[in-house]
LONUDO-378116 format. One record per residue: residue in one letter; x negated, y negated, z negated of N, C-alpha, C in turn. Coordinates in nm, 4 decimals. Each point is the difference from the previous one (the first is absolute). Layout:
N
site pakol = A, n_east = X, n_north = Y, n_up = Z, ca_east = X, ca_north = Y, ca_up = Z, c_east = X, c_north = Y, c_up = Z
...
END
This chain:
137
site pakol = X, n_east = -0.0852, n_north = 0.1178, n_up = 0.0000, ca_east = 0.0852, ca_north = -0.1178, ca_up = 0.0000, c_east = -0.0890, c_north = -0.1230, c_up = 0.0000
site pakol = X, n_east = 0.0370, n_north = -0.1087, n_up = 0.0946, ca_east = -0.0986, ca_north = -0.0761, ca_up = -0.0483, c_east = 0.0524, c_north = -0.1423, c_up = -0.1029
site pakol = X, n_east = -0.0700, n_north = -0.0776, n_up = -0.0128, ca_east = 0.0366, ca_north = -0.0897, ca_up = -0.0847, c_east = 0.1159, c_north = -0.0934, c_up = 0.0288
site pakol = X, n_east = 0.0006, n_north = -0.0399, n_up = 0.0705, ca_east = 0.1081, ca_north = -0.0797, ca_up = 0.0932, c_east = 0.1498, c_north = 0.0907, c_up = -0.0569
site pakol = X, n_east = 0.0194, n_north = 0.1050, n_up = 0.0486, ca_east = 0.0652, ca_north = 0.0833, ca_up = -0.0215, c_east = 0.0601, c_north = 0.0002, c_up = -0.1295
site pakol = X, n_east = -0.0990, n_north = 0.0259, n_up = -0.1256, ca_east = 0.0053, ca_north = -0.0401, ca_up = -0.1198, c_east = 0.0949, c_north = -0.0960, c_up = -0.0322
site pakol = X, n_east = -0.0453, n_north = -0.1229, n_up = 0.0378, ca_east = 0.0819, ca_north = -0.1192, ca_up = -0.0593, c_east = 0.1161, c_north = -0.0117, c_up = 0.0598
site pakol = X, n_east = 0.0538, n_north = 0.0638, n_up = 0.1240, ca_east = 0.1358, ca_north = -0.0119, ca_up = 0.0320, c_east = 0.1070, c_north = 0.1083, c_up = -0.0586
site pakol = X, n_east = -0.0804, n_north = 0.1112, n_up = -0.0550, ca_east = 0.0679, ca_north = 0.0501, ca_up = -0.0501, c_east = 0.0611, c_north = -0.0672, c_up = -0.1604
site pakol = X, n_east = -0.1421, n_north = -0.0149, n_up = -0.0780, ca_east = 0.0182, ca_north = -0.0722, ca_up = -0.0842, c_east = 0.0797, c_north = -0.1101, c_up = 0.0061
site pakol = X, n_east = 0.0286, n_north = -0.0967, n_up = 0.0564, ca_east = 0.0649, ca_north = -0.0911, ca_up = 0.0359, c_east = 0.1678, c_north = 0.0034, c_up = -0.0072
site pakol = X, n_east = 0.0152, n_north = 0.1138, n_up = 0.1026, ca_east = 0.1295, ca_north = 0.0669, ca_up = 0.0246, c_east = 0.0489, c_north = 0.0068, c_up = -0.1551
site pakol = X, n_east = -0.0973, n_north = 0.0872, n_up = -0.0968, ca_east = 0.0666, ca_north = -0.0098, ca_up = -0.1107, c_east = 0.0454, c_north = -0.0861, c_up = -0.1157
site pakol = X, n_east = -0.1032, n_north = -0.1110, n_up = 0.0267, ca_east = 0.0222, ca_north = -0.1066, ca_up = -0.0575, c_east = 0.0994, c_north = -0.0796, c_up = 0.0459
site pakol = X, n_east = 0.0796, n_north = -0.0178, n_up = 0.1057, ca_east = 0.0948, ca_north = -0.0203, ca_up = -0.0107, c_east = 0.1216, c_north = 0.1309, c_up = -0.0248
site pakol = X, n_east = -0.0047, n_north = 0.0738, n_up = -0.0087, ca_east = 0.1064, ca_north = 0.1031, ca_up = 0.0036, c_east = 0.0213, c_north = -0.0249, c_up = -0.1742
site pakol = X, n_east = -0.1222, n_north = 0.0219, n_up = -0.1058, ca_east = -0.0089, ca_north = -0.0798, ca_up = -0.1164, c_east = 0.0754, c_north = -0.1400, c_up = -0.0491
site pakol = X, n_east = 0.0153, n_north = -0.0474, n_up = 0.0844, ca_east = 0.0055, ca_north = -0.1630, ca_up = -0.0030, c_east = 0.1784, c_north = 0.0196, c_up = -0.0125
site pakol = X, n_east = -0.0282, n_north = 0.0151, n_up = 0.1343, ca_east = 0.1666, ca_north = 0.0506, ca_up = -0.0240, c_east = 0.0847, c_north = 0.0665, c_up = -0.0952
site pakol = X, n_east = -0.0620, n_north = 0.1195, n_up = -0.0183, ca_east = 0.0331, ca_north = 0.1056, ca_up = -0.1500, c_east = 0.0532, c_north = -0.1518, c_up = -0.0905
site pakol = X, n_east = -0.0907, n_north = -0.0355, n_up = -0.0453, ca_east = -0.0320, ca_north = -0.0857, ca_up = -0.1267, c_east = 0.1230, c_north = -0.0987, c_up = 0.0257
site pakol = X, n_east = 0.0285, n_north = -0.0554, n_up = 0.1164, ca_east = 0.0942, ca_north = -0.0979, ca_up = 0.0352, c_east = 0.1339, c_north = 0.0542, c_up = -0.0589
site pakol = X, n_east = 0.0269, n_north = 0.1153, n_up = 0.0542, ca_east = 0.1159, ca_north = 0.0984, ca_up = -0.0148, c_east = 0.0283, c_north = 0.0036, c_up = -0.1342
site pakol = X, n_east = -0.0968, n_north = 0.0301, n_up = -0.0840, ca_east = 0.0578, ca_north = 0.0378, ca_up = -0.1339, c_east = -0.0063, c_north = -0.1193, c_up = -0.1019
site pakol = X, n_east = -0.0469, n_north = -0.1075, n_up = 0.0396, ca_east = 0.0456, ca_north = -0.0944, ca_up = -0.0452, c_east = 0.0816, c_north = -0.0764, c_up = 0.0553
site pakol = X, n_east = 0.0757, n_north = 0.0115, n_up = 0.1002, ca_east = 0.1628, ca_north = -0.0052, ca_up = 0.0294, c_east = 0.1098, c_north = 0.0990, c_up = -0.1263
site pakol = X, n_east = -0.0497, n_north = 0.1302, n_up = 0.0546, ca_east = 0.0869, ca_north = 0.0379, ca_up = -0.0963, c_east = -0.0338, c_north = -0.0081, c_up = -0.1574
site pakol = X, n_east = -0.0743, n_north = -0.0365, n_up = -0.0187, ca_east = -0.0764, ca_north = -0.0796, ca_up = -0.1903, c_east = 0.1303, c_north = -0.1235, c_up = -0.0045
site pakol = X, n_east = 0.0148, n_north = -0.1063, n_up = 0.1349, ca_east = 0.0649, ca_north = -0.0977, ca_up = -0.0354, c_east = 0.1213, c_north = -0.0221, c_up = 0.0318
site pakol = X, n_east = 0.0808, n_north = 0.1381, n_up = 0.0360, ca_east = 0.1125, ca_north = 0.0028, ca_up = 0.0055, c_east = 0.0437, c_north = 0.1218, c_up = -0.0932
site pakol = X, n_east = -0.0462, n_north = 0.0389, n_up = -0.0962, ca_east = 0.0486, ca_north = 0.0854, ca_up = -0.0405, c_east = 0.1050, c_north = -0.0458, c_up = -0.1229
site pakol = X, n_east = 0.0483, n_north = -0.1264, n_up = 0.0063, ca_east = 0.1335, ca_north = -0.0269, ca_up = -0.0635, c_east = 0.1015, c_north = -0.0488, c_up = 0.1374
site pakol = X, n_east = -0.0485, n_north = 0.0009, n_up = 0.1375, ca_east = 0.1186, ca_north = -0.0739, ca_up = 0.0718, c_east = 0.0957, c_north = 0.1114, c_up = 0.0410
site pakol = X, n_east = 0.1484, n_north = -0.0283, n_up = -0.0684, ca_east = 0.0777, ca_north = 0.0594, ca_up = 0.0187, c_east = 0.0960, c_north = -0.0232, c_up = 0.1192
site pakol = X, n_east = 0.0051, n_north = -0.0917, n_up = 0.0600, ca_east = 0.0481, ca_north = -0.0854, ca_up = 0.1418, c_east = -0.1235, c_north = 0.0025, c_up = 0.1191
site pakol = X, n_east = 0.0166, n_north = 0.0751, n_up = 0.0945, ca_east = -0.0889, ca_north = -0.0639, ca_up = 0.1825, c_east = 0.0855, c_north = 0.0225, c_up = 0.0726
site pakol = X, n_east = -0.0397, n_north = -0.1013, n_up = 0.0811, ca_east = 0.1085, ca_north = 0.0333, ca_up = 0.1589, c_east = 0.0244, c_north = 0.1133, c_up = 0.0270
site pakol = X, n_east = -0.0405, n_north = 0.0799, n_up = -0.0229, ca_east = 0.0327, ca_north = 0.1151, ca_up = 0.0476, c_east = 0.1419, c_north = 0.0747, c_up = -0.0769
site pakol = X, n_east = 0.0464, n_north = -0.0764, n_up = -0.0913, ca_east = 0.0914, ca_north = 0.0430, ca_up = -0.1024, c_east = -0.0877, c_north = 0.0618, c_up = -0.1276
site pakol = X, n_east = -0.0014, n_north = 0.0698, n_up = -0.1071, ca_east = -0.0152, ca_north = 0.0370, ca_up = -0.0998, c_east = -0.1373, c_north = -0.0631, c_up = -0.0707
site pakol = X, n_east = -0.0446, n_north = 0.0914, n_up = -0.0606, ca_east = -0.1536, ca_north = -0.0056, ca_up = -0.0440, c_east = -0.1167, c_north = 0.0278, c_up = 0.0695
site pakol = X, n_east = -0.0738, n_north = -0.0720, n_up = -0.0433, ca_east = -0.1521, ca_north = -0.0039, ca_up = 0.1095, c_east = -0.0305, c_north = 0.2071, c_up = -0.0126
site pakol = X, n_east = -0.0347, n_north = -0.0002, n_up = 0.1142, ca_east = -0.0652, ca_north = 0.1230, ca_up = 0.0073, c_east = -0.1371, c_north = 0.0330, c_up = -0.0404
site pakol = X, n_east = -0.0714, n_north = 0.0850, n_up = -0.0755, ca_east = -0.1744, ca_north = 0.0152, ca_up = 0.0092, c_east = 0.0003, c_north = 0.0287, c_up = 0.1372
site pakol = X, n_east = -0.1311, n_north = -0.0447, n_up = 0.0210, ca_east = -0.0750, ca_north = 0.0080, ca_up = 0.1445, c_east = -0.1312, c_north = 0.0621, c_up = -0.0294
site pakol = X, n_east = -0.0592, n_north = 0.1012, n_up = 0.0834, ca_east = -0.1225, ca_north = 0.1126, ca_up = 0.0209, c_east = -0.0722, c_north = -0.0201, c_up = 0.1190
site pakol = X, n_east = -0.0894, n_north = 0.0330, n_up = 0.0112, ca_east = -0.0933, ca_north = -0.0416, ca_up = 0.0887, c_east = -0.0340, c_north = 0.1455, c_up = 0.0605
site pakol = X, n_east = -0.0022, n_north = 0.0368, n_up = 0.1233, ca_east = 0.0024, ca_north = 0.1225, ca_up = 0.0370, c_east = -0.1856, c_north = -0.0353, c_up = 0.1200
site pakol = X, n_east = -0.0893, n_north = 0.0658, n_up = -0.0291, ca_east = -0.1129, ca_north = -0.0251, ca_up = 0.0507, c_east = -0.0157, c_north = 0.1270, c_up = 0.0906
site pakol = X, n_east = -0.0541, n_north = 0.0127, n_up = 0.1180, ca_east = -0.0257, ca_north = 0.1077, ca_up = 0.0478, c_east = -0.1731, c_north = -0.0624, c_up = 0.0462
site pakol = X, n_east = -0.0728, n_north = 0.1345, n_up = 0.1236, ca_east = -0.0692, ca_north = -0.0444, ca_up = 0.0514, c_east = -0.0299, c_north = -0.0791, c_up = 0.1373
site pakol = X, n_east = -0.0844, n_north = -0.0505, n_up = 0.0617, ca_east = -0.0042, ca_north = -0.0705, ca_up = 0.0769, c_east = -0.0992, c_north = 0.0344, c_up = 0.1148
site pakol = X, n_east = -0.0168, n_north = 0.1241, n_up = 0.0818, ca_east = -0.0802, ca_north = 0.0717, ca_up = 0.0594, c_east = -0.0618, c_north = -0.1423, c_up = 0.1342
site pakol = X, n_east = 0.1503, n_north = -0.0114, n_up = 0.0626, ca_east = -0.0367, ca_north = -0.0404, ca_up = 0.1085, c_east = -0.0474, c_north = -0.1680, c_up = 0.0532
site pakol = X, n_east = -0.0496, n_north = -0.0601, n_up = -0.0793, ca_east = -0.0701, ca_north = -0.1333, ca_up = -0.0382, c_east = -0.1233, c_north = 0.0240, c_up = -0.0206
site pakol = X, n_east = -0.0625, n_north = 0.1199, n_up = -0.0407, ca_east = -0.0867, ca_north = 0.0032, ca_up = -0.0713, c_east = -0.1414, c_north = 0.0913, c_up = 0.1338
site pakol = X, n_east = 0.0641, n_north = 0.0003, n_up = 0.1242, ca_east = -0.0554, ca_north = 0.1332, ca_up = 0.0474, c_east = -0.1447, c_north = -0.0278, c_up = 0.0369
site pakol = X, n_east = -0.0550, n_north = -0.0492, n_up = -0.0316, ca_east = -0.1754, ca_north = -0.0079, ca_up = -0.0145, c_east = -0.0247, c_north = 0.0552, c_up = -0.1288
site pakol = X, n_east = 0.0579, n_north = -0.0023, n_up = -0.1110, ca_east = -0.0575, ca_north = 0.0397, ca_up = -0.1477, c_east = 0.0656, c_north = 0.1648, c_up = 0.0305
site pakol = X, n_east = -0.0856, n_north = 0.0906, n_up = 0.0811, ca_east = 0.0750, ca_north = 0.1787, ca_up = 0.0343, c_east = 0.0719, c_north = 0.0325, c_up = -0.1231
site pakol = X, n_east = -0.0314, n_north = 0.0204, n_up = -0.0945, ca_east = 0.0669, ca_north = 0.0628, ca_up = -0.1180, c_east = 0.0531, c_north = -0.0687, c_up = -0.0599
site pakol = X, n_east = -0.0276, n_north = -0.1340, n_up = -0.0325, ca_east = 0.1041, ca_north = -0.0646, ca_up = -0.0617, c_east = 0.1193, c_north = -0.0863, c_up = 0.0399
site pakol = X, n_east = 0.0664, n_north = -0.0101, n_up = -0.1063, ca_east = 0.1677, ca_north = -0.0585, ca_up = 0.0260, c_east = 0.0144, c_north = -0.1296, c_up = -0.0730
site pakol = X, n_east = 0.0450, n_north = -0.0748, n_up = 0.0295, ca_east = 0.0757, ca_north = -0.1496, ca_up = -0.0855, c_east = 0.1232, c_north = 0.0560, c_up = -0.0730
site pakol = X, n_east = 0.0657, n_north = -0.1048, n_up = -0.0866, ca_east = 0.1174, ca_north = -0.0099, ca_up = -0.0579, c_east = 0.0789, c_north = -0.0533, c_up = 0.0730
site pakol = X, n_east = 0.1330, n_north = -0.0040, n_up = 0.0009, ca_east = 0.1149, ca_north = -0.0070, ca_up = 0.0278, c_east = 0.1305, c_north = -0.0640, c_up = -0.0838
site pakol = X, n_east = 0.0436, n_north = -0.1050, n_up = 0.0462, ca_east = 0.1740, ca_north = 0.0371, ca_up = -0.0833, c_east = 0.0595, c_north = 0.0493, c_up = 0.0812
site pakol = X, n_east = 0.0647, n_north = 0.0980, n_up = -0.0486, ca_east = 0.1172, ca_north = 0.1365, ca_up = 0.0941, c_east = 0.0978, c_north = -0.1286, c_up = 0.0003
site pakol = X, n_east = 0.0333, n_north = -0.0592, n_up = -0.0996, ca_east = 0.1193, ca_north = -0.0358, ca_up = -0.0869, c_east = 0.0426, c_north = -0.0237, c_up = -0.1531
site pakol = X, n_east = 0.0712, n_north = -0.1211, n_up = 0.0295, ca_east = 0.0251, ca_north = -0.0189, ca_up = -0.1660, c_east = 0.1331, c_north = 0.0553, c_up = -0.0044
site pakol = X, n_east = 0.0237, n_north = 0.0980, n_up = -0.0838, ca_east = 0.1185, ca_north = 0.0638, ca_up = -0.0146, c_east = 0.0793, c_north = -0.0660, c_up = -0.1655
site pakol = X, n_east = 0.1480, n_north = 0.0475, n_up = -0.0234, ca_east = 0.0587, ca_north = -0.0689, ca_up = -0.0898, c_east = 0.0116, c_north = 0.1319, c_up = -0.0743
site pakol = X, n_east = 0.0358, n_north = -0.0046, n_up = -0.1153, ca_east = 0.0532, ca_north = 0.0945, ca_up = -0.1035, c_east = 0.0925, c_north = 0.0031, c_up = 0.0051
site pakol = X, n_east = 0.0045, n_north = 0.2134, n_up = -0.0078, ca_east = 0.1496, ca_north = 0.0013, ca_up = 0.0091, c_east = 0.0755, c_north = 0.0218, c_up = -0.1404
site pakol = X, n_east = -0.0875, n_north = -0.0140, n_up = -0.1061, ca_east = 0.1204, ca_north = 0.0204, ca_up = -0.1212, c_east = 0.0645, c_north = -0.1205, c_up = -0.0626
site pakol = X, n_east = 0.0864, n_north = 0.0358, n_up = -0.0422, ca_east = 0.1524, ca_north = -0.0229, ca_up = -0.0824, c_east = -0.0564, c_north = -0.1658, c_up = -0.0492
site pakol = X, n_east = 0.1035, n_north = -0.1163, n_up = -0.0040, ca_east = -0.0349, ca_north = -0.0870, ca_up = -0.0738, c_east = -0.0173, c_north = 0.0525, c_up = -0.2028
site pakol = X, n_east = -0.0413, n_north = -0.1183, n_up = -0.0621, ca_east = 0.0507, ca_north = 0.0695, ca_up = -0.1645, c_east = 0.0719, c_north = -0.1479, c_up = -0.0075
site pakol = X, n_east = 0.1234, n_north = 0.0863, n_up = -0.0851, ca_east = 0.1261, ca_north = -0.0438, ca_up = -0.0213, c_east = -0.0190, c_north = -0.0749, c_up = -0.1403
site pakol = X, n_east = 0.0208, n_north = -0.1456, n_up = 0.0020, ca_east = -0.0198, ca_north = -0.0472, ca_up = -0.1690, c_east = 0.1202, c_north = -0.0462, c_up = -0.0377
site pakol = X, n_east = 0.0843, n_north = 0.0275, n_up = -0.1031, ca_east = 0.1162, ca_north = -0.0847, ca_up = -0.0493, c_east = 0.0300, c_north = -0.1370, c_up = -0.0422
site pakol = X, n_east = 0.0192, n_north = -0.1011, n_up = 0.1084, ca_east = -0.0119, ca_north = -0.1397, ca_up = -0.0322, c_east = 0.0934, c_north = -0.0704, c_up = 0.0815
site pakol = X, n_east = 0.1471, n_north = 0.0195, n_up = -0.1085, ca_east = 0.1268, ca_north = -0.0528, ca_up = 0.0474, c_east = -0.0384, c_north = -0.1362, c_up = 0.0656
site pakol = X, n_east = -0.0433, n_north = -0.1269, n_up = -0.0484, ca_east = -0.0141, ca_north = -0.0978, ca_up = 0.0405, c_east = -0.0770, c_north = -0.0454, c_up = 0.0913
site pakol = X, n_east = -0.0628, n_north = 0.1015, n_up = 0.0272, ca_east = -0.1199, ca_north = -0.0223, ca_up = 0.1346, c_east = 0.0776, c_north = -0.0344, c_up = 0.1168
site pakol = X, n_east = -0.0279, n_north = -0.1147, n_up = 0.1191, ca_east = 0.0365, ca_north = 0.0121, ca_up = 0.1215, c_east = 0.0003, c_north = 0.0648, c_up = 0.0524
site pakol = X, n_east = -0.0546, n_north = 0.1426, n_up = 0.0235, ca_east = 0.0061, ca_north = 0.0507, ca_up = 0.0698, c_east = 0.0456, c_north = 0.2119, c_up = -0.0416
site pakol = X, n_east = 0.0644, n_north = -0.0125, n_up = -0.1540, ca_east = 0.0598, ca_north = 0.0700, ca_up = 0.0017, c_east = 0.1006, c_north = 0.0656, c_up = 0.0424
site pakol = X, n_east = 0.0587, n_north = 0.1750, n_up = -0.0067, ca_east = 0.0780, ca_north = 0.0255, ca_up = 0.1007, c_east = 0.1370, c_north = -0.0180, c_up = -0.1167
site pakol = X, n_east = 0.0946, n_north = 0.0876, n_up = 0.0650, ca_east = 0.1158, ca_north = 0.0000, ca_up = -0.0787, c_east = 0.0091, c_north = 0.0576, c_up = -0.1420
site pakol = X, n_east = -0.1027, n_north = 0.0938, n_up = -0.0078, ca_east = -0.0151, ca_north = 0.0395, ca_up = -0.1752, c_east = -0.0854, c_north = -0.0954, c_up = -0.0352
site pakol = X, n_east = -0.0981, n_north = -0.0727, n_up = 0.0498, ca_east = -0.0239, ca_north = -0.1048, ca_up = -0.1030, c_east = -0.1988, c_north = 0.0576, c_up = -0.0128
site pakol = X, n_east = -0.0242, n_north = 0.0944, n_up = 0.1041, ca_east = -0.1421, ca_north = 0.0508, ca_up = 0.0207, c_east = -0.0443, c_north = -0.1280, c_up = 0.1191
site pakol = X, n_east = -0.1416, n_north = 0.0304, n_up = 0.0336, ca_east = -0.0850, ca_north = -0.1158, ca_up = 0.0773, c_east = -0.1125, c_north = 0.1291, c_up = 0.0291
site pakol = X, n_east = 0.0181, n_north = 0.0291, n_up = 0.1555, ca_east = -0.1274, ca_north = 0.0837, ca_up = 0.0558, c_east = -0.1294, c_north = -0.1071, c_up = 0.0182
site pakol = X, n_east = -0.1127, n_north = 0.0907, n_up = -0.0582, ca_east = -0.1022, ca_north = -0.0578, ca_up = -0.0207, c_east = -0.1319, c_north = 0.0813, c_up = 0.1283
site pakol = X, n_east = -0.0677, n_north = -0.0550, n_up = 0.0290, ca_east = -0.1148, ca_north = 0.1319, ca_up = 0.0741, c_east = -0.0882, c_north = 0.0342, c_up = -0.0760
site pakol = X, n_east = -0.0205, n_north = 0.0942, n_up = 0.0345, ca_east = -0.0216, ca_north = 0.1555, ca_up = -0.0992, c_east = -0.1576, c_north = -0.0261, c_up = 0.0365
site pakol = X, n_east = -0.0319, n_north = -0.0685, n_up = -0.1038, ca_east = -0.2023, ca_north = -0.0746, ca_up = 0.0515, c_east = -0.0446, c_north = 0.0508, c_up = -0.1273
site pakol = X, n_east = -0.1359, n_north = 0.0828, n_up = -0.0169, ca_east = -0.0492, ca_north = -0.0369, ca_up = -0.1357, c_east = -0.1388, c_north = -0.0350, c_up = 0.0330
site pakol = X, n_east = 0.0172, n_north = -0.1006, n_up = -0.1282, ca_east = -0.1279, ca_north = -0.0905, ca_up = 0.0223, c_east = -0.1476, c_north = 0.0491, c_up = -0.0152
site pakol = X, n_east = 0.0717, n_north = 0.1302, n_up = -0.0801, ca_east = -0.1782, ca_north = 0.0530, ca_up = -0.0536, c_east = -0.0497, c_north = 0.0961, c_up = 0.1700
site pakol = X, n_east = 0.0886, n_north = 0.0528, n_up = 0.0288, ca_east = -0.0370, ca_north = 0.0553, ca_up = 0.1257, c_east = -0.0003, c_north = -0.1291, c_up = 0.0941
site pakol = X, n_east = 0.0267, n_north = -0.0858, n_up = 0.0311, ca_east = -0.0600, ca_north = -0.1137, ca_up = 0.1035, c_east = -0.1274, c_north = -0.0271, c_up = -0.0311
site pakol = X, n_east = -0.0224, n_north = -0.0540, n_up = -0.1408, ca_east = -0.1405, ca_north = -0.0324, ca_up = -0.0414, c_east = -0.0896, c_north = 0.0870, c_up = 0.0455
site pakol = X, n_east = 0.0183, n_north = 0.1708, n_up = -0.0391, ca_east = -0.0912, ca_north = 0.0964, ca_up = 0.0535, c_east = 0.0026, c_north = -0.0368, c_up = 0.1469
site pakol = X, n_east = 0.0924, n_north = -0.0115, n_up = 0.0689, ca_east = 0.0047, ca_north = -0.0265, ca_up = 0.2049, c_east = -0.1067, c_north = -0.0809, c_up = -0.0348
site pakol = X, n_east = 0.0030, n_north = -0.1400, n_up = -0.0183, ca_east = -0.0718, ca_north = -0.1338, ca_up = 0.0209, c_east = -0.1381, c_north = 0.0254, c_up = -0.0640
site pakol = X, n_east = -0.0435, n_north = 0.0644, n_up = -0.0854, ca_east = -0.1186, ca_north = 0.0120, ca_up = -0.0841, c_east = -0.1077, c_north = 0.1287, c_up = 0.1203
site pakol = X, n_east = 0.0821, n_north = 0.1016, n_up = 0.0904, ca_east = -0.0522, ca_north = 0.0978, ca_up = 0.0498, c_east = 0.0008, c_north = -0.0695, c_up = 0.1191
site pakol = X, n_east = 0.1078, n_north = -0.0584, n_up = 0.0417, ca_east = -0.0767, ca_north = -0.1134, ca_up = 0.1345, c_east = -0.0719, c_north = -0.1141, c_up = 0.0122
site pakol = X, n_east = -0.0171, n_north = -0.0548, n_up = -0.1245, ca_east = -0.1296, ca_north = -0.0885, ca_up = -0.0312, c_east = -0.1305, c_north = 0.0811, c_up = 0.0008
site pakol = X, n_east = 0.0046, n_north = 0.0929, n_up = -0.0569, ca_east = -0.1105, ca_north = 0.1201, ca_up = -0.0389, c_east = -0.0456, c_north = 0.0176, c_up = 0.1615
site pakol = X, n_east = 0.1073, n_north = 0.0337, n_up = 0.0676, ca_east = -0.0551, ca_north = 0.0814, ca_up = 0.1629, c_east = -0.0405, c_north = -0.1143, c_up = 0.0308
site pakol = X, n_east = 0.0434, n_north = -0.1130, n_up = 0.0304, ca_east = -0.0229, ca_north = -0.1722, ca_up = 0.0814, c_east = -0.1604, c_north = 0.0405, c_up = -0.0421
site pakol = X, n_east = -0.0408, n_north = -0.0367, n_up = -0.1319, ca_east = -0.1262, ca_north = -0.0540, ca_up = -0.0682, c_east = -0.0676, c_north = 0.1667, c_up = 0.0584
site pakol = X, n_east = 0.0438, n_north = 0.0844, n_up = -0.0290, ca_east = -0.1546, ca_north = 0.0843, ca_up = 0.0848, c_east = -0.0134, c_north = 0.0041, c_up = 0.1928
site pakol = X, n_east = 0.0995, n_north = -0.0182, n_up = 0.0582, ca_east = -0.0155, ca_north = -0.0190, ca_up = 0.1089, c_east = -0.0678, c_north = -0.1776, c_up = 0.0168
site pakol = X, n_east = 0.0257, n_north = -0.0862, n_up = -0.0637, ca_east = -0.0945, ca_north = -0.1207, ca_up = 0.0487, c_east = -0.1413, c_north = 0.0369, c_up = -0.0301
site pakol = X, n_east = -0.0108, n_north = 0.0984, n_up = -0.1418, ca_east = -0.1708, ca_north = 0.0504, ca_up = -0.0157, c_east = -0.0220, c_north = 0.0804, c_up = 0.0801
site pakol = X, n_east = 0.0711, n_north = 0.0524, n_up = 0.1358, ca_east = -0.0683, ca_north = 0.0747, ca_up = 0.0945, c_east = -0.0096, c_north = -0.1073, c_up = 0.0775
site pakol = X, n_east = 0.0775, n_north = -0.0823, n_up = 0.0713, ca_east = -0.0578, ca_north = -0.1121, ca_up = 0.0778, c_east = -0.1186, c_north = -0.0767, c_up = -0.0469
site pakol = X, n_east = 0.0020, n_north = -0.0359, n_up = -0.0926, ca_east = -0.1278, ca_north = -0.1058, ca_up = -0.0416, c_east = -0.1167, c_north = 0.1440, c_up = 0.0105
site pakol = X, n_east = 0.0447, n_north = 0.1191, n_up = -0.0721, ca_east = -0.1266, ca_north = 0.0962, ca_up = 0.0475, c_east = -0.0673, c_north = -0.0293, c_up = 0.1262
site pakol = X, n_east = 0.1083, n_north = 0.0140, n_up = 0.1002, ca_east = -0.0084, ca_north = 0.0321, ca_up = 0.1677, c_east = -0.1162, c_north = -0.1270, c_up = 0.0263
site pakol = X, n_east = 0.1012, n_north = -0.0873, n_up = -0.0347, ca_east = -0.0766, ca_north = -0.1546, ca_up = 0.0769, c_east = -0.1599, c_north = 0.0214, c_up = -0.0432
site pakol = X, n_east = 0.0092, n_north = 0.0574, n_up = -0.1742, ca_east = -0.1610, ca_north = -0.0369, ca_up = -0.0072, c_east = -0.0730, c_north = 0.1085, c_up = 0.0521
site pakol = X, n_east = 0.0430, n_north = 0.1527, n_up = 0.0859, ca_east = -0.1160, ca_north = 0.0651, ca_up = 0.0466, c_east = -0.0038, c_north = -0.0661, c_up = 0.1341
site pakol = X, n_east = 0.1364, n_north = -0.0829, n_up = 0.1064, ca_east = -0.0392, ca_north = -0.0675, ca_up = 0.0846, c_east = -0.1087, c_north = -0.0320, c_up = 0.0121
site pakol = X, n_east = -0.0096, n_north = -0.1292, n_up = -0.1235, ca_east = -0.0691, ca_north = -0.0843, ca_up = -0.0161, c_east = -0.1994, c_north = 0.0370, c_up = -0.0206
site pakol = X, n_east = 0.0073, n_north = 0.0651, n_up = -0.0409, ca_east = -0.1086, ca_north = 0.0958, ca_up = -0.0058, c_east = -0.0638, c_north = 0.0649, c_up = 0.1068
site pakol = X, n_east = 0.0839, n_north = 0.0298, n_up = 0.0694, ca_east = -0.0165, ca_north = 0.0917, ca_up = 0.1248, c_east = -0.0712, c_north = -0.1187, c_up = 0.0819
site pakol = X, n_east = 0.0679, n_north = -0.1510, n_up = 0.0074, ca_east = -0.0332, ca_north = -0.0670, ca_up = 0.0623, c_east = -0.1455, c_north = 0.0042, c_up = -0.0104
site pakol = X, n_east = -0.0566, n_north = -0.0807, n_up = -0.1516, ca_east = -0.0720, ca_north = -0.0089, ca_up = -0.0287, c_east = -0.1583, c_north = 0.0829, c_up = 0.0076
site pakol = X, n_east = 0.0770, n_north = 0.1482, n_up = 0.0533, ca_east = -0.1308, ca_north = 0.0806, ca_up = 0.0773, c_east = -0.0339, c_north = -0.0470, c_up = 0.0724
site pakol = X, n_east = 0.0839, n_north = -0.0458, n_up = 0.1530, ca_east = -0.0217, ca_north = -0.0310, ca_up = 0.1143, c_east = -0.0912, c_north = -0.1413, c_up = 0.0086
site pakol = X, n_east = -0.0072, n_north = -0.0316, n_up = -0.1010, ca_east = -0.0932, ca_north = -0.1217, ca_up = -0.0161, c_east = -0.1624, c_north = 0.0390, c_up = 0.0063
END
C-alpha cells in the first residue's frame, strides 16, 4: 500500500467519525423533544458504516469508510404521565424518545476515540512522507 493511499483511507474515516459524533449529539439534544414535523417524538438516529473498496483502487488491499446510512430507531417511544403537558394524549401520558444518555456518551466517547487515532495515523503518514522526502535530498 503506499502512503498516499494511507491518508485517504484514513481520511475517509475521519469523516465517517465526524459524522458518528454529529449524530449522537443530535440525538443527546433531542432526547426530551416530544413534537417534530414528522408528528410524534424525535427518533434515535445510528450511523450505519460500511466499506469503501472502490475509491480507494491504488491502495490493492485496502478499503475506506463509508456512510451506508443514517438509519432511525425502531423502538417504542417511553410513555411519561403528564396530564398537563402540551402534548399529552387522552390518558394524560406524553411519548418521549427512548434515548439513553449513558449509551450516547459511550457512542460520542468511542467516536472521539476512533477520530483521535485515525488523525495519529495521518500526522504518522505525513511525517514518514516527510522523511522520505528528506532522503532524496
Amino acid at each position: 500500500m503506499n502512503l498516499f493511499g494511507s491518508l485517504e483511507i484514513s481520511s475517509s474515516a475521519l469523516r465517517a467519525e465526524r459524522t458518528r459524533a454529529e449524530v449522537v449529539a443530535s440525538n443527546m439534544a433531542n432526547a426530551e423533544t416530544t413534537r417534530t414535523p414528522e408528528g410524534g417524538p424525535y427518533k434515535r438516529k445510528m450511523v450505519v458504516f460500511s466499506s469503501d473498496r472502490s475509491r480507494f483502487a491504488s491502495a490493492m488491499e485496502g478499503t475506506g469508510v463509508k456512510i451506508s446510512e443514517v438509519v432511525e430507531e425502531k423502538s417504542d417511544p417511553i410513555r411519561r404521565f403528564e396530564p398537563n403537558h402540551p402534548d399529552a394524549d387522552a390518558q394524560g401520558y406524553v411519548a418521549y424518545p427512548d434515548i439513553n444518555p449513558i449509551e450516547e456518551m459511550t457512542d460520542l466517547m468511542s467516536a472521539t476515540r476512533a477520530y483521535e487515532l485515525n488523525a495519529s495515523a495521518v500526522q504518522s503518514t505525513k511525517n514518514m512522507l516527510q522523511e522520505s522526502l528528506e532522503l532524496l535530498k
